[in-house]
NUMI-376195 format. One record per residue (C-alpha): z, x, y; residue in three letters; residue number from 1. Coordinates in steps of 0.001 Angstrom, whole numbers, always signed. Each point is the difference from the previous one (the first is absolute). Example, Ala and Ser with C-alpha at 12.3 -4.5 7.8 and 13.67 -1.06 7.14 Angstrom:
NUMI-376195
{{+7800 +12300 -4500} Ala 1}
{{-660 +1370 +3440} Ser 2}
//
This chain:
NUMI-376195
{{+25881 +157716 +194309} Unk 1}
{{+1027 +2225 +3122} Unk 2}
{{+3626 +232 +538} Unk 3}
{{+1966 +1394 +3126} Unk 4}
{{+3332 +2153 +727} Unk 5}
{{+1721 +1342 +2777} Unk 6}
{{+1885 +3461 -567} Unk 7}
{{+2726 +505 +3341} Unk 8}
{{+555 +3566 +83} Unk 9}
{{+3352 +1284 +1443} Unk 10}
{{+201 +3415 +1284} Unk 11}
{{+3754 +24 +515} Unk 12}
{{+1072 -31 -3370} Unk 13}
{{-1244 +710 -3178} Unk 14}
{{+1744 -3231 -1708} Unk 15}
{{-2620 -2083 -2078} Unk 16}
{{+1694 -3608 +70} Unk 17}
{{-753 -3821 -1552} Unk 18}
{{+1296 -2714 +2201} Unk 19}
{{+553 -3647 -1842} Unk 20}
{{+544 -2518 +2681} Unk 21}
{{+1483 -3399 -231} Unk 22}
{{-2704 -1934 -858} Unk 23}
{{-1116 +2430 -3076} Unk 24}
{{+3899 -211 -1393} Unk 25}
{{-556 -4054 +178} Unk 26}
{{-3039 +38 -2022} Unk 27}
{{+868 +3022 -2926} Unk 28}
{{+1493 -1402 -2783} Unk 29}
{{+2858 +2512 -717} Unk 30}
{{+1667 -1460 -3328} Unk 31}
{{+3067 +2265 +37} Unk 32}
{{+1046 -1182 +3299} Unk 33}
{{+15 +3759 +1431} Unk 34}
{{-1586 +689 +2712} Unk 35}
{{+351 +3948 -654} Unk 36}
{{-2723 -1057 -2334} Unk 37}
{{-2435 -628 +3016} Unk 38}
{{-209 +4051 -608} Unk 39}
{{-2197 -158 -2720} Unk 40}
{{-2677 -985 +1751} Unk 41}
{{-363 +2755 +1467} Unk 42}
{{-2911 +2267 -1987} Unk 43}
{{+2081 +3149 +353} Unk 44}
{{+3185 -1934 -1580} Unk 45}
{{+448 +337 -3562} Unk 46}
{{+2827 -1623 -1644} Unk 47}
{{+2649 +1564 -2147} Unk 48}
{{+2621 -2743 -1455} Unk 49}
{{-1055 -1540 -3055} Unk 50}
{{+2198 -3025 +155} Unk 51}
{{-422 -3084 +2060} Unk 52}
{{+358 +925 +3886} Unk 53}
{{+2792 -2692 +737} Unk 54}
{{+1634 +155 +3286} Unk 55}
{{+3407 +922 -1910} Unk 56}
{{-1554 +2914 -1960} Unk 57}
{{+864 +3043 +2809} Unk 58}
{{-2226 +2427 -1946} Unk 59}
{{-2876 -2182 +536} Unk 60}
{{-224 +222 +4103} Unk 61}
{{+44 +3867 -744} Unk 62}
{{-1640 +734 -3348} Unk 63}
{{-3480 +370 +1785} Unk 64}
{{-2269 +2964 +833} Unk 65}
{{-1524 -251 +3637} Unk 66}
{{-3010 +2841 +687} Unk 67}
{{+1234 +2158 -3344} Unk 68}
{{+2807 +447 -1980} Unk 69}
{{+2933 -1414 +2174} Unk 70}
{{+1684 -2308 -2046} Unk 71}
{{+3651 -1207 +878} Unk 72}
{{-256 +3210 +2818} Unk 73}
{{-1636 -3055 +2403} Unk 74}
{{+1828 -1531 +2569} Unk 75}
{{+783 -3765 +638} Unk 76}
{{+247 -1237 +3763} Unk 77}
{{+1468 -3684 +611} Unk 78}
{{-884 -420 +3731} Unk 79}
{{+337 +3138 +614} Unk 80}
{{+3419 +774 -1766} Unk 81}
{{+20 +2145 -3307} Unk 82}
{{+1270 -1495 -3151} Unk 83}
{{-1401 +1960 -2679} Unk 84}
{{+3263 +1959 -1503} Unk 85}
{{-754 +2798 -2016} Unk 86}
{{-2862 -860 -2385} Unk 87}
{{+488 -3541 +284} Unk 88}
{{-673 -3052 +2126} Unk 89}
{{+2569 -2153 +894} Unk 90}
{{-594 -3281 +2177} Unk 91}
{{-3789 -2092 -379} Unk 92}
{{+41 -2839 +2065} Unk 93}
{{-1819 -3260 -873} Unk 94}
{{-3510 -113 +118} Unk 95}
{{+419 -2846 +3039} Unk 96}
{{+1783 +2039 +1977} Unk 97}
{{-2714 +2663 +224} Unk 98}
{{-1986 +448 +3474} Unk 99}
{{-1916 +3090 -1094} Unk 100}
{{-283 +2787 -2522} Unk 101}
{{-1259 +3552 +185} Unk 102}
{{-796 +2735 -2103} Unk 103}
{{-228 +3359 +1203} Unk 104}
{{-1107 +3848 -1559} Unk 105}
{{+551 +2829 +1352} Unk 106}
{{+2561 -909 +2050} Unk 107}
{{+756 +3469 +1864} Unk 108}
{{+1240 -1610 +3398} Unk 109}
{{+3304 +812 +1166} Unk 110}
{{+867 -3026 +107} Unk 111}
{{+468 -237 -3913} Unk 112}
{{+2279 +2552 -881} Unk 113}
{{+1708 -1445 -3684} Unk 114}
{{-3682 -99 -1969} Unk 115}
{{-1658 +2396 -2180} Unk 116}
{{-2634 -2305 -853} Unk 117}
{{-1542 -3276 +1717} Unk 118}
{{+2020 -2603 +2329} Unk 119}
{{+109 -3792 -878} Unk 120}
{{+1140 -1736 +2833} Unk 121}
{{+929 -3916 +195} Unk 122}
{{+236 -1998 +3076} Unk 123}
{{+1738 -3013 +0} Unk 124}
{{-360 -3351 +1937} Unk 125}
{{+1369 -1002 +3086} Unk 126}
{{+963 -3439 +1464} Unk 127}
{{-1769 -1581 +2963} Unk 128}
{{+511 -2369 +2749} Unk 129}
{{-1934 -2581 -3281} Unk 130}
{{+1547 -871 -2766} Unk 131}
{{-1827 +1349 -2977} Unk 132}
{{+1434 -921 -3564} Unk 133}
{{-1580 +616 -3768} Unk 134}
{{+941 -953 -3222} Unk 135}
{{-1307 +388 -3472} Unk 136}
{{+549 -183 -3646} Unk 137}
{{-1497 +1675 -2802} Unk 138}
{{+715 -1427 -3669} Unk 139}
{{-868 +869 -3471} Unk 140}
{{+717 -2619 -2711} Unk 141}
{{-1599 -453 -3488} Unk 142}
{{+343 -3292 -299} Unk 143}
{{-3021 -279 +2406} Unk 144}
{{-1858 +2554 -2398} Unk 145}
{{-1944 -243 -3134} Unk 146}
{{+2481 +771 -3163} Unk 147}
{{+756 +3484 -487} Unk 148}
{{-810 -313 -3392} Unk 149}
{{-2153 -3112 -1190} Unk 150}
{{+703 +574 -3606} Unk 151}
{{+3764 +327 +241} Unk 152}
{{+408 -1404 +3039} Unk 153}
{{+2117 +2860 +1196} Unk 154}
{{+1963 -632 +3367} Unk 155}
{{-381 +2025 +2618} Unk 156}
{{+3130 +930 +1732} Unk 157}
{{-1476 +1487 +3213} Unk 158}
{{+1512 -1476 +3420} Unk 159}
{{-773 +1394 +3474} Unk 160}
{{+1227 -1584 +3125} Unk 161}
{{-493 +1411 +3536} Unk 162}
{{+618 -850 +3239} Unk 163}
{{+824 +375 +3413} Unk 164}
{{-631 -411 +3630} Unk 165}
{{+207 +1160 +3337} Unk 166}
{{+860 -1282 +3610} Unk 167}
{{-1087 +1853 +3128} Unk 168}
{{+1393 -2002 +3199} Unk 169}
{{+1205 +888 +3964} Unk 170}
{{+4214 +110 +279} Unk 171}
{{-1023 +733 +4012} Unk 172}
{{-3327 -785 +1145} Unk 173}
{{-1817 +3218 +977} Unk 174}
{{+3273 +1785 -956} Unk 175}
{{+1530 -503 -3256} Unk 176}
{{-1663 -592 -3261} Unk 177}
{{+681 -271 -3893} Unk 178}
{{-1585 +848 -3354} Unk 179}
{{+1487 -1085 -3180} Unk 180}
{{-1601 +1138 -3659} Unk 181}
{{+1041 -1607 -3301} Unk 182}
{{-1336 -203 -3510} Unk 183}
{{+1337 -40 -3060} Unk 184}
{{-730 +97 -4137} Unk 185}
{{+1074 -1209 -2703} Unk 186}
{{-1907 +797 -2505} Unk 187}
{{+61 +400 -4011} Unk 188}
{{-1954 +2916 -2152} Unk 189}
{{-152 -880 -3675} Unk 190}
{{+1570 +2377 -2574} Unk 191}
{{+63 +690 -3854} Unk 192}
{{+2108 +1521 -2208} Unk 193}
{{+725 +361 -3434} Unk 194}
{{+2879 +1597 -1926} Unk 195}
{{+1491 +647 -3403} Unk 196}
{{+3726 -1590 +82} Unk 197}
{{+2695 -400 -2460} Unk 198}
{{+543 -2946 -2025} Unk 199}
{{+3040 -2340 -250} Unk 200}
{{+873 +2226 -2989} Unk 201}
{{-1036 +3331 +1177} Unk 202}
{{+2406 -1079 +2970} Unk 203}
{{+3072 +311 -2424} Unk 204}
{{-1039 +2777 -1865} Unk 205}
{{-1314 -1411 -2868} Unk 206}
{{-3384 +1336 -967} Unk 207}
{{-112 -1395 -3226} Unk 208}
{{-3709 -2279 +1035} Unk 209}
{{-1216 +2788 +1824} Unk 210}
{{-3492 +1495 -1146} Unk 211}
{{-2142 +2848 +1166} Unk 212}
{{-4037 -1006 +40} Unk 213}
{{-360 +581 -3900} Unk 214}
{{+2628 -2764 -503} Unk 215}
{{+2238 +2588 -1177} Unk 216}
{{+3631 -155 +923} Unk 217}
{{+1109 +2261 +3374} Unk 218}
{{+3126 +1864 -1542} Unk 219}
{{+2591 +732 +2135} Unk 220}
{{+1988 +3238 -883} Unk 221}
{{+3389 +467 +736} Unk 222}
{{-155 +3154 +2586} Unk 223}
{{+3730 +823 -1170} Unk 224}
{{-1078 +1184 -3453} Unk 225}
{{-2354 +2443 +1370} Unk 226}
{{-250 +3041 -2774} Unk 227}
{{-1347 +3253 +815} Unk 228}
{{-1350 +1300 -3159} Unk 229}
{{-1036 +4095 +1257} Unk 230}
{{-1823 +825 -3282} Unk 231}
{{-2342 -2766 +340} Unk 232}
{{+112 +44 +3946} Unk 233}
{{+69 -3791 -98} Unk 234}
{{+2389 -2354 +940} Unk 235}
{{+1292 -3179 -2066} Unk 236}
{{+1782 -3302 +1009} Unk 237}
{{+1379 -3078 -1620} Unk 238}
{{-1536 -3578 +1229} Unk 239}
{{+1908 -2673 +979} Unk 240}
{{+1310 -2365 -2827} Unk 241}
{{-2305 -3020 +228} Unk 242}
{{-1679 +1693 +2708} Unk 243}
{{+2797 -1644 +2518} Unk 244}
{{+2021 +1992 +2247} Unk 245}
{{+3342 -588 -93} Unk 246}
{{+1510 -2082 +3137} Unk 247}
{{+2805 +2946 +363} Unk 248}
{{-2367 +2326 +369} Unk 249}
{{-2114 -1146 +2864} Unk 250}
{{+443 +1036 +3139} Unk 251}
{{+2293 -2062 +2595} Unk 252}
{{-1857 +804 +3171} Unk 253}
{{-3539 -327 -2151} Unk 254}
{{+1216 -3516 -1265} Unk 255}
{{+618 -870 +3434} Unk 256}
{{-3575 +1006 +863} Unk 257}
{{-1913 -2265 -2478} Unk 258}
{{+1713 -2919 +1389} Unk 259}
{{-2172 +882 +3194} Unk 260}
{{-3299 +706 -2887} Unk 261}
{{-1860 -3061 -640} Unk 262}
{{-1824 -1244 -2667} Unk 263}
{{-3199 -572 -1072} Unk 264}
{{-2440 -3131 +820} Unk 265}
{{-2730 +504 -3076} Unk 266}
{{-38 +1322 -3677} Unk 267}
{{-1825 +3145 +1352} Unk 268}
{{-3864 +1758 -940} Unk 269}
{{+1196 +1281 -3160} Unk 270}
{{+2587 +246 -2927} Unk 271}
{{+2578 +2212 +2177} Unk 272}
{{-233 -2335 +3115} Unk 273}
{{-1289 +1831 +2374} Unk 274}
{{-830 -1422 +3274} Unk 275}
{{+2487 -2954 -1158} Unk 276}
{{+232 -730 +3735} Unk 277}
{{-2794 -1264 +2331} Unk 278}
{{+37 -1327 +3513} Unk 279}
{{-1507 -941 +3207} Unk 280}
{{+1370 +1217 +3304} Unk 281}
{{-166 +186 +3495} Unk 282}
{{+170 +2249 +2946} Unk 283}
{{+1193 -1567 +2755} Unk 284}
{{-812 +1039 +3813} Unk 285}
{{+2122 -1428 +2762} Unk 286}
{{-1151 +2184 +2776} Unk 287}
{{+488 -1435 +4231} Unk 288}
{{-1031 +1762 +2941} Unk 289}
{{+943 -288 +3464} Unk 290}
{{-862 +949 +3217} Unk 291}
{{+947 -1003 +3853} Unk 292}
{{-1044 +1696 +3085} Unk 293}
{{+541 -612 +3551} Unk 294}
{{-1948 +1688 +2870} Unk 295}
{{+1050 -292 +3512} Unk 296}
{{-1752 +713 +3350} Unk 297}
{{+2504 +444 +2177} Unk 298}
{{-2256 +767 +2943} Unk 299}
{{-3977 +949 +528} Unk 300}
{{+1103 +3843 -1033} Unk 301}
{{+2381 -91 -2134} Unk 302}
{{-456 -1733 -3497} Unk 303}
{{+2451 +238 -3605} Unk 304}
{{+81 -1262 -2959} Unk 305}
{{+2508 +293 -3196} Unk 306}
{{-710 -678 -3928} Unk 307}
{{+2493 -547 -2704} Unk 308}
{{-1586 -726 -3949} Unk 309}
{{+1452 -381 -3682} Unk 310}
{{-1461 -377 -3205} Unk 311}
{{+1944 -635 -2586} Unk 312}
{{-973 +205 -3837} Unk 313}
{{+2188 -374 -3264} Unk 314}
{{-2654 +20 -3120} Unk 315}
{{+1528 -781 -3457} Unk 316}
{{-863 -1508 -3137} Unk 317}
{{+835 -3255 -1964} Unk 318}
{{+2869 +535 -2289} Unk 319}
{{-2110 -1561 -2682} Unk 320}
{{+3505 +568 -2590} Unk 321}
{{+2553 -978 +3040} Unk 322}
{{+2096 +2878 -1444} Unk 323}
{{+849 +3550 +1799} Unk 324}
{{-1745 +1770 -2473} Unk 325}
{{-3424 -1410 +1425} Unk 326}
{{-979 +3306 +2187} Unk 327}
{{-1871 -1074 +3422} Unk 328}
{{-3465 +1834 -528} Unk 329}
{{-759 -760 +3754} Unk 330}
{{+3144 +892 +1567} Unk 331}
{{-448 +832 +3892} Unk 332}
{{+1594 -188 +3102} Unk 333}
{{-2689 +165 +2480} Unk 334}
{{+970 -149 +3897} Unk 335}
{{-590 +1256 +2940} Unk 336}
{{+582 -402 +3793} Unk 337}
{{-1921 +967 +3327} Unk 338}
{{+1468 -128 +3385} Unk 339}
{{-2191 +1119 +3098} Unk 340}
{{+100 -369 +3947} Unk 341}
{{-2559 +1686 +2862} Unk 342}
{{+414 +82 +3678} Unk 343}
{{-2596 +945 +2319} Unk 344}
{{+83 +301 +3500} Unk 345}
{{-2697 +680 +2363} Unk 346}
{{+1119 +2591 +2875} Unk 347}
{{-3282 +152 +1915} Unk 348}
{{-3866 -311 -841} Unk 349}
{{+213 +3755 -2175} Unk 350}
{{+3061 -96 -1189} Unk 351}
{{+1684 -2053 -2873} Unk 352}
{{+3319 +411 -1856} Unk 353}
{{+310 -1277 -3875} Unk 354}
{{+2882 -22 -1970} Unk 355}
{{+69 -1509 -3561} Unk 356}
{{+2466 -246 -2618} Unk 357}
{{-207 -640 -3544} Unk 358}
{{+2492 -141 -2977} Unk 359}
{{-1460 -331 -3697} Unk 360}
{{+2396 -785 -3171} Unk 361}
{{-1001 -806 -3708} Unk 362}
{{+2443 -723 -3093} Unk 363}
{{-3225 +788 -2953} Unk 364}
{{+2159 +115 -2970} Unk 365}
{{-966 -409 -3757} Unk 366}
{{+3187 -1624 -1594} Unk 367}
{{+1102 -3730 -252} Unk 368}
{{+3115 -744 +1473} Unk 369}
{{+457 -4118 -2119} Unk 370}
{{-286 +2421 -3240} Unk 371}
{{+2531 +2606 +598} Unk 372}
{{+3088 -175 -2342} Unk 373}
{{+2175 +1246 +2492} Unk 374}
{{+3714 +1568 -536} Unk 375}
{{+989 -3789 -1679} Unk 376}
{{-2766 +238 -1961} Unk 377}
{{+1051 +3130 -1366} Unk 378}
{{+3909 -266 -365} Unk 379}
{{-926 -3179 -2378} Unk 380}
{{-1840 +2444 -2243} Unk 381}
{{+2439 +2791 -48} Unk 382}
{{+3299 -1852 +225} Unk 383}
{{+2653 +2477 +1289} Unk 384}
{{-1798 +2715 -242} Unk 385}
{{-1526 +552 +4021} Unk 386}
{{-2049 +3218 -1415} Unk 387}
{{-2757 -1240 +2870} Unk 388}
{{+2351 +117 +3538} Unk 389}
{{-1276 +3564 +750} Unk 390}
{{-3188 -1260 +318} Unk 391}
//
């Protein structure tokens, strides 16, 4: 087999660059949705982030090495504008909005002055004097599948659903045009967990059923009768009568917890009931992305065109005990926004003036705002007593 390549050699810079045109995104299966992601093809691109690259995830646009050891120092260009801030990414358009993709090392040019590493640089569609529209879905449903489990017959509680579209089309013919971008997710990741929680009786206080793994009964001691005894250098303490504690005796703000502590759904793996509780959950993604961009020619030498994007992402988890208690293990605000415009005007056959402007937000936050208890929350656990308005 004989093979053939072409090597272009540039001798006015000493970038080393990968180009991925249109027709290459169409055909690469990308299933994050990123198209930051394209990167990796690149030989000298090594990837850093160790979770899934999804569009939302701002470390994954950045968490890359390009040419050496470079990771989150890179810089992200979205037609032309910069929008990586500080070691993250912020906006990644839909992959159907994407006219080309490059990757390049080395990038010592003046013109790339924020970038200690490599530049990835996304160029979006424009509309036309045709109208161009796409649309796809992408689902993921077991019910189409073979059981998860043909012996227990084990659901599987995976759902992915992903869309979106785009519209290129002429406002003006030969003048104005349009681009808009959508796609959206909503998508479900299943979850286990299994905990240890107090029975109906341990509720109360009364631990008269309550057994350690030997089937011996858990004492409780009353901490009040604590004795010091120096000569021994041991400490002694009376139990509970009946192994109950006494309703007077329990805390008002902790009894007003355990009405938010829920029970348990199974007998447990062994005499002391642990793991009494066990459940299936979910982690739901609602994720949308938009973009819309208008360029206009407003004669044969001067051309503009303006941007404005928004993702926005709220990830939680299924409040499997529909009580406050239940902590969101995926909690995260995700968002970001990308505005951009570029003139350019040509003054003569050597001469051409450029100016560009680009604004880059992102909200990446790890908390889960449906969860919070909030100041109300708080005053209806410590009734007259605002100990948390300082903070």
């Amino acid at each position: 087999t004989v093979s053939e390549s072409a090597l272009a050699v540039q001798f006015n810079t000493s970038t080393m660059e990968l180009t991925i045109d249109r027709k290459m995104l169409e055909n690469l299966p990308i299933m994050q949705r990123n198209p930051f992601s394209l990167a990796l093809l690149d030989p000298a691109v090594v990837n850093r982030y160790t979770s899934q690259r999804n569009p939302f995830f701002m470390w994954s646009s950045s968490t890359i090495d390009v040419g050496g050891s470079t990771s989150r120092q890179n810089d992200l260009l979205l037609d032309g504008a910069p929008i990586q801030i500080g070691p993250k990414g912020s906006y990644a358009p839909p992959m159907d909005a994407v006219q080309e993709f490059s990757v390049q090392q080395n990038s010592i040019d003046a013109e790339f002055g924020h970038s200690a590493g490599g530049i990835l640089s996304l160029g979006l569609k424009s509309g036309t004097n045709t109208f161009n529209a796409t649309l796809y879905y992408f689902g993921r449903n077991p019910m189409f599948n073979a059981v998860t489990n043909s012996v227990t017959h084990t659901p599987n509680r995976v759902r992915n659903h992903i869309w979106g579209g785009s519209l290129g089309s002429p406002v003006l013919k030969n003048k104005l045009f349009a681009f808009t971008a959508y796609e959206g997710w909503r998508s479900k990741e299943p979850r286990n967990t299994q905990r240890t929680m107090p029975t109906n009786l341990e509720r109360t206080g009364d631990f008269s059923q309550s057994l350690n793994v030997l089937g011996g009964l858990r004492t409780i001691y009353d901490p009040w009768t604590t004795v010091f005894q120096p000569a021994a250098n041991r400490a002694s303490r009376t139990a509970f009568q009946n192994n109950r504690i006494p309703a007077s005796r329990i805390d008002r703000s902790a009894a007003r917890f355990m009405q938010d502590i829920w029970g348990p759904n199974n007998p447990g793996d062994n005499l002391a009931g642990s793991n009494n509780y066990k459940i299936s959950y979910n982690w739901p993604m609602p994720y949308w992305n938009f973009s819309e961009r208008a360029d206009w020619n407003i004669n044969d030498k001067w051309k503009m065109y303006a941007r404005y994007s928004r993702v926005r992402t709220d990830l939680g988890s299924d409040n499997y005990a529909n009580t406050p208690a239940v902590t969101n293990d995926n909690g995260g605000v995700m968002n970001n926004r990308s505005i951009a415009g570029d003139t350019v005007y040509l003054l003569d056959a050597n001469t051409i003036v450029n100016f560009r402007f680009g604004f880059a937000s992102l909200e990446d936050d790890y908390n889960a705002p449906d969860r919070a208890v909030g100041e109300k929350g708080l005053a209806d656990f410590w009734p007259g007593n605002p100990w948390y308005k300082p903070y």
